[in-house]
N, C-alpha and C positions, 0 to 999 in steps of 0.2 A: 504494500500500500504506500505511496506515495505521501511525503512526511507535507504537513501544511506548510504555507509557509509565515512564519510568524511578526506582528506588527511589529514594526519599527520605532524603537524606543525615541523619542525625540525629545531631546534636551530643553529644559527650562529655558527658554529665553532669559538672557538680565535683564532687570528693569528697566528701562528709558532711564530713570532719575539718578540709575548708580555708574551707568557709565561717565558721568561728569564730577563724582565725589572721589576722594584721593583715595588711593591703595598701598602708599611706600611715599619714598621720596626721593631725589635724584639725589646726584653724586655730591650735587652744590649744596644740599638741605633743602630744596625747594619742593612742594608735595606734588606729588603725580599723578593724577587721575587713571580711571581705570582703561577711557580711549587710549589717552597716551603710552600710557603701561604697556598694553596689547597691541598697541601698533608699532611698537621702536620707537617711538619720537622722540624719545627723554632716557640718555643713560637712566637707572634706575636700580635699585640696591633691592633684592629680593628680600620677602618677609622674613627670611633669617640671620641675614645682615643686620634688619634694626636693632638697636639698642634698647633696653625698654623704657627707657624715659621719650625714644621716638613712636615706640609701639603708644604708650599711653597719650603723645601730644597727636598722633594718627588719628587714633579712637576719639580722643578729645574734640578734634576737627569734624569728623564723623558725625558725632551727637550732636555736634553745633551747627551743623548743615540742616539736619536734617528736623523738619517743622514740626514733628510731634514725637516725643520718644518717650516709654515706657514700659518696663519691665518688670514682672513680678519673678521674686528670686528666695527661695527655699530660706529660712533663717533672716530675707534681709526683709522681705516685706516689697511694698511695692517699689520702686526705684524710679521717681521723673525724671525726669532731662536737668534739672539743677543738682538734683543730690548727684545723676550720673556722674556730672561734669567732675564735682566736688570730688567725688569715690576716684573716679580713673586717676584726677589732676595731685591727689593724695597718694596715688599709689596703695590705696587700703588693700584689705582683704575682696571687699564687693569689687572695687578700682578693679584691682586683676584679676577676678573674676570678668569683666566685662572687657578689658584689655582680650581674655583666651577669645571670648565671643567673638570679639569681634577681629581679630585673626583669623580663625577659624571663616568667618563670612568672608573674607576677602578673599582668602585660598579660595573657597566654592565658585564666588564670582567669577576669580581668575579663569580658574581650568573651565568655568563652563564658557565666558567671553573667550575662549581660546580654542576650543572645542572643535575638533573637524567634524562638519555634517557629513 
């Protein structure tokens, strides 16, 4: 019997909105957007290059773009976009917690902006 043939997995598009938020920074310190990043335009230091004082000013950048942000988090309760900024800009415990998140987000955006169909 002739095996089906099965549908084709088709990748999540990125959002419109995240292709123009930073991902990294170039070589000069300057932040990198996720077009840029993906297309060569901008030497650009991979997410294990950054330092974490740059991983947390990324993220920090990240929350501050974007127009509504809110997260609820096991032990820390709910987290707006001021305490975020406060937490990452601290370095706390919740900070890098939200520092991994959002690393973690960037890798996924990358490889899926990069993605060959």
């Amino acid at each position: 019997m002739p095996k089906k043939a099965s549908p084709t997995k088709k990748a999540n598009p990125v959002p419109e909105e995240q292709w123009s938020m930073p991902v990294t920074f170039s070589q000069s310190g300057a932040l990198v957007s996720l077009r840029d990043f993906t297309h060569s335009r901008v030497p650009a230091l991979s997410l294990s290059q950054l330092t974490l004082e740059q991983r947390a000013e990324l993220t920090a950048r990240r929350i501050e773009l974007q127009p509504r942000f809110e997260v609820a988090m096991v032990g820390a309760g709910t987290v707006n976009k001021e305490r975020a900024l406060a937490e990452v800009r601290a370095q706390s415990e919740v900070g890098q917690l939200l520092i991994e998140i959002e690393q973690r987000l960037i890798s996924n955006l990358v490889e899926s902006a990069t993605r060959k169909e």
